[in-house]
N, C-alpha and C positions, 0 to 999 in steps of 0.2 A: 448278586443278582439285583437288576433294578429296574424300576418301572418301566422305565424306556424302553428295555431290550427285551423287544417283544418276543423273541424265538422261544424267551421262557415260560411265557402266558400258558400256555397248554401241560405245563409240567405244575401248577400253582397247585390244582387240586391234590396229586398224584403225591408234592412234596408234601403237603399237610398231614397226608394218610402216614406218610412214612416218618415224617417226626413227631406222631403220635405215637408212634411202637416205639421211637427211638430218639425223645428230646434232646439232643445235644444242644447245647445252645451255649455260645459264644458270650458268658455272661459280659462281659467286658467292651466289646462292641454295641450290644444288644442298651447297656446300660447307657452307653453313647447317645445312642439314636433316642433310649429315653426321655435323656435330657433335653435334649433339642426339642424333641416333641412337649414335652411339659412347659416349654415356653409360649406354646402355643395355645395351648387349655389349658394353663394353673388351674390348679386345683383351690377353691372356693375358701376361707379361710372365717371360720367363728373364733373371734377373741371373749374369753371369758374372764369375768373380775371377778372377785370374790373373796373373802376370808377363808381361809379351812373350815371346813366341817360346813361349810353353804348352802353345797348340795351339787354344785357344778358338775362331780361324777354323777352322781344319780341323773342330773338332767342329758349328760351325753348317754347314757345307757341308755336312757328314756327314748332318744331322738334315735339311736344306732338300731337299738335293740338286744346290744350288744351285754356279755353276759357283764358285772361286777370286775370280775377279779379281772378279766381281759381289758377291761379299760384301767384299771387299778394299774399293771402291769405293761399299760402300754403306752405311757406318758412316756418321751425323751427329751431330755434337755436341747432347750431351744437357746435362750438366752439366758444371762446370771441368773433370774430370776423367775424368768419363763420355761415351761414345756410343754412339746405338743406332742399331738395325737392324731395320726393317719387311720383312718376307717375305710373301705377294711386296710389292713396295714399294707398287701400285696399290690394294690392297684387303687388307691383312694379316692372317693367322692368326694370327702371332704375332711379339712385339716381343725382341729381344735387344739386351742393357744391356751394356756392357766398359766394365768399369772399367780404364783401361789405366796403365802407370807405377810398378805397384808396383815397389815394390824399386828404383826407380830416383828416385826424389823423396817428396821431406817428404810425405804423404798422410791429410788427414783426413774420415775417409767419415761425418762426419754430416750431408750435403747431399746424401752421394749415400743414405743410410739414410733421409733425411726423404722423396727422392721415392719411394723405394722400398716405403716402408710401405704408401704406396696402390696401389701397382704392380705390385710380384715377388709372383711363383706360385709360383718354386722358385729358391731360390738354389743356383749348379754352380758349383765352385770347381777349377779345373786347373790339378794341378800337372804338371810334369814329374818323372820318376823319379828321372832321373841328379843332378837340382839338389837336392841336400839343405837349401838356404839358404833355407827357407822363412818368415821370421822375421816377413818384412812380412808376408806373406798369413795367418799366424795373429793376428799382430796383428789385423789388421783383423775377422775374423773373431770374434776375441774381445768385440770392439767391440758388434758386430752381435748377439751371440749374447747376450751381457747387457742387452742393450736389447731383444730379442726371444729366449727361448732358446725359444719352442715353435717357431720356425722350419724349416721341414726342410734337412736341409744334406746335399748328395751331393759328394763329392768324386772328379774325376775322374784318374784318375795315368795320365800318359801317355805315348808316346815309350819305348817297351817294349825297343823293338828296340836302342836304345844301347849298354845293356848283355844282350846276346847277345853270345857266341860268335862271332867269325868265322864266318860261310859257313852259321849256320843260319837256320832260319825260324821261325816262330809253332809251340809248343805247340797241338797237338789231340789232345783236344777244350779246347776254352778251359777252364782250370782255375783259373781266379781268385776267383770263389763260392763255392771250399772252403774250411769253416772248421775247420781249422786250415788257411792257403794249405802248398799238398804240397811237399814238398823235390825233386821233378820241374823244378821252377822253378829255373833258372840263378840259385848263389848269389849273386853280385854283387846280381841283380835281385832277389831274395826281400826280399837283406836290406835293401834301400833302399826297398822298399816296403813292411815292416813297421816302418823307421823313421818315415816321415811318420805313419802310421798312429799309431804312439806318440805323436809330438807332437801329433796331435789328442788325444788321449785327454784332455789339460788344457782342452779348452776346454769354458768355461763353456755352460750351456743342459738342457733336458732334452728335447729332441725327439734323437732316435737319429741317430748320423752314417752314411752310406750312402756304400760306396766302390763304383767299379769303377774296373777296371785297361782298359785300350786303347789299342790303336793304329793311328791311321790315318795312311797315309803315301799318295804316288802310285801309279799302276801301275808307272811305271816305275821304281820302288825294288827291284822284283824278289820281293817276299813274293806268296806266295799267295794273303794275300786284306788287302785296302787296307783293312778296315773291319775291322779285326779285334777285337773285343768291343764293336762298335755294337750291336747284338743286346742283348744287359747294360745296355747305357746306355740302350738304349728302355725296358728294362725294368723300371730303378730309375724312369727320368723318370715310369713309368705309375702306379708303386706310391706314388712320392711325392705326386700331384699327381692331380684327378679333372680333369684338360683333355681329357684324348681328342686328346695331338698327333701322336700315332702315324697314327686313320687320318683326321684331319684334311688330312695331309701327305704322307701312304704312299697313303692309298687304300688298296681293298681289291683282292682277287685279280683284279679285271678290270685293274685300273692296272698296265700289265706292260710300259710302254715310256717313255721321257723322254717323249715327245709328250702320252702320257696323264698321264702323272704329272703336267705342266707344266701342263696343262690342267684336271687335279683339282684343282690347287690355286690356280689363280685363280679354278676356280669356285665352291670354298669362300670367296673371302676376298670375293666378292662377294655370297655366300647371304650370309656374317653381316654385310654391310653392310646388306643389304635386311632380316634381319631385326632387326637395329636399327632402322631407320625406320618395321618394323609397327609395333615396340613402343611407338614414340609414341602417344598420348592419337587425333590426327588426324592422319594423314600425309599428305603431298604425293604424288600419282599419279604425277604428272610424277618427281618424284624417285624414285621406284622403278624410273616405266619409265629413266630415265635412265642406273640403276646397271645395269638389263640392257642397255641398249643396249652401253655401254662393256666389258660382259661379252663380249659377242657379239662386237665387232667385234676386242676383242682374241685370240678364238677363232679368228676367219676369219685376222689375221694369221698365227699360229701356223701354223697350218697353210697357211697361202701363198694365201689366197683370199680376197674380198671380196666384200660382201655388196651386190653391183647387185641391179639392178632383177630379173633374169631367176632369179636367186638365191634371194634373197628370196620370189619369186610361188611356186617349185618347192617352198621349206621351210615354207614356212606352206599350200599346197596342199596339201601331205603328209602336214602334222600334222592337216587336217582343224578345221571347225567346233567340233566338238564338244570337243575340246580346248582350243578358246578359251573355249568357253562355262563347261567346268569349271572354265576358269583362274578366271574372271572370279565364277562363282559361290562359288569358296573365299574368293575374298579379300573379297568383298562380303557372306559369311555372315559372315565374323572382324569385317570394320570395323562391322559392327549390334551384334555380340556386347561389342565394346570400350563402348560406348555406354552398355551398361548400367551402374547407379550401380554401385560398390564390386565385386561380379563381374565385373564386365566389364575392370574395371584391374586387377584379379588373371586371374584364368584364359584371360579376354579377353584379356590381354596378350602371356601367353604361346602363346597359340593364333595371337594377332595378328602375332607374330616371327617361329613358326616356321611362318607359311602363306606371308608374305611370303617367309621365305629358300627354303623346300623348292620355290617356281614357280621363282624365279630356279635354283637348282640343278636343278629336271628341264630348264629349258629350256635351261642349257649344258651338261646327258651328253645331250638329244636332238640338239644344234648339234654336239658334237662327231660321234657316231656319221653326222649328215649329211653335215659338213664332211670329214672322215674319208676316206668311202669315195666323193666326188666327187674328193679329191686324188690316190688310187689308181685316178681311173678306173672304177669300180664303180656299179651302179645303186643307189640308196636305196629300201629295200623300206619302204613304208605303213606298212602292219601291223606290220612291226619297230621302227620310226620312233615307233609313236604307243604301244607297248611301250614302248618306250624312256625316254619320256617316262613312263610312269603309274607303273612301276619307282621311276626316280630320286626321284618327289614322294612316292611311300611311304619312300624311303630318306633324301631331306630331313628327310619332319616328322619322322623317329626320332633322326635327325644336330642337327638345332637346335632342337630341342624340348628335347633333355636338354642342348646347349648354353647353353640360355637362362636355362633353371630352376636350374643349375647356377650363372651368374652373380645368379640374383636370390635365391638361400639365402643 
């Protein structure tokens, strides 16, 4: 079934219902159409450098949210020396590269620079404070930097706490953004952190180097706050890079709970899968509605419920008609619009991306809000329900509209 062939447009909602009861999905095909479509919105790519024991997992936990042991366990071999990491792994916002080994083996990174040319968004180099023996990781850096020196390079110094004092805790307010860093800062640590800093200063490049200082350790380390200059590090990664991973992966002020947060961001990493597939010239129906199926049902898991028969009849009741029909008319105005010669694969295109991701995305914030307040026992009000839903698809086309346009400049 495909976009063009209109007779099917009136069965779009009717098949969704029914490959909710009954996913079959053509992984093999389906995988097809993925590929194609990821050529179209790759996914955003953070290269990390670093020695073992850095800190580089704690800072993807930090950014993901994601637990230890699931990023522990979720690194795959990328290159000899590299591996990366898809977040979430089903449908990803964004790919993390570890280079892992330095300092401990012969290391030559022009294999991992050759994939990365077409790849890294933002290269983030963590050191640790206390290890002054940073000799491999400027190496390497210097490598990179004269084969690319407009590169941005943010260097992340971490492990703060090592050198404190006995029995104290983190500096507040965070004072590490001051330039001259203040003598408030435990000498030990000032001055080992204006070392590294020094020995950047010889590397070669002319794009400006960008530090922050942080520390994230457990709760039960006993410091006050575990994420201590994450806040900074959101900050350089936003200044440096126009990805938008902050509320990609944060969400905004309504994402106020793991559940939400969990569920924000698989339904991002599935909006920009769909809206890879709009971007196509002619996309496959079937593979759209496919990628919201697998949306959805991974939503009912989350939340501990499954999408029967009686389920299903209550949330598409609720959303009402008329929601199908706008669904069905937005996407059916884009795929005429793509059509046309030379506008239609510029504007059309992107119109075609970000109609496909922004459905997919109102219909998992309307699946969550249902899903939601059936788990707690609570009725599902209509008129909130179908709010719910016209919200999120205005808040989509804004989210992968400038997602998209942003990939194809």
């Amino acid at each position: 079934m495909k976009f063009h062939d209109l007779k099917n447009w009136q069965n779009y909602w009717r098949q969704l219902r029914t490959a909710l009861l009954d996913p079959k999905i053509d992984d093999e095909a389906l995988e097809q159409s993925l590929s194609q479509a990821r050529t179209k919105v790759p996914v955003p790519v953070l290269w990390l450098i670093g020695k073992t024991q850095a800190g580089k997992t704690s800072i993807v936990r930090a950014l993901t949210g994601s637990e230890t042991a699931e990023v522990g366990n979720g690194f795959q071999p990328c290159t000899k020396n590299t591996h990366f990491y898809d977040f979430p792994a089903d449908a990803p916002i964004v790919r993390f590269l570890d280079t892992r080994g330095l300092g401990e083996v012969a290391y030559d990174p022009s294999e991992d620079i050759d994939y990365c040319e077409s790849q890294a968004h933002l290269l983030l180099t963590v050191m640790k404070v206390a290890d002054l023996r940073q000799e491999a990781i400027f190496d390497v850096l210097t490598t990179i930097r004269q084969r690319h020196p407009d590169w941005p390079l943010l260097i992340a110094q971490t492990g703060l706490h090592e050198l404190y004092s006995s029995g104290t805790d983190h500096i507040q307010p965070w004072p590490y953004g001051d330039t001259p860093l203040p003598d408030t800062i435990p000498s030990d640590l000032l001055q080992a952190l204006l070392s590294q800093r020094a020995s950047a200063e010889k590397l070669p490049g002319s794009a400006p180097i960008h530090w922050v200082a942080i520390d994230l350790t457990l709760p039960e380390d006993g410091f006050e706050n575990p994420d201590y200059g994450l806040d900074a590090l959101w900050q350089e990664i936003e200044i440096l890079s126009s990805l938008g991973l902050q509320q990609l992966l944060n969400g905004d002020k309504e994402v106020h709970d793991l559940y939400a947060r969990t569920a924000h961001q698989h339904i991002i990493g599935y909006s920009l899968t769909a809206s890879g597939l709009g971007a196509l010239p002619v996309v496959d129906l079937v593979a759209v509605s496919a990628v919201q199926v697998k949306l959805l049902h991974g939503l009912a898991t989350l939340y501990e419920q499954t999408w029967d028969k009686d389920t299903i009849t209550k949330f598409f009741g609720l959303m009402g008609a008329s929601v199908a029909s706008g669904l069905i008319a937005r996407m059916l105005g884009r795929s005429i619009v793509k059509l046309i010669p030379v506008w239609g694969q510029t504007v059309g295109a992107v119109w075609g991306a970000s109609s496909s991701g922004a459905t997919t995305y109102a219909l998992g914030k309307a699946s969550v809000y249902f899903l939601s307040r059936r788990k707690e026992g609570l009725n599902v009000d209509a008129k909130l329900l179908r709010q719910v839903y016209s919200d999120a698809l205005a808040q989509g086309v804004a989210i992968l509209k400038s997602r998209f346009k942003n990939k194809s400049e």
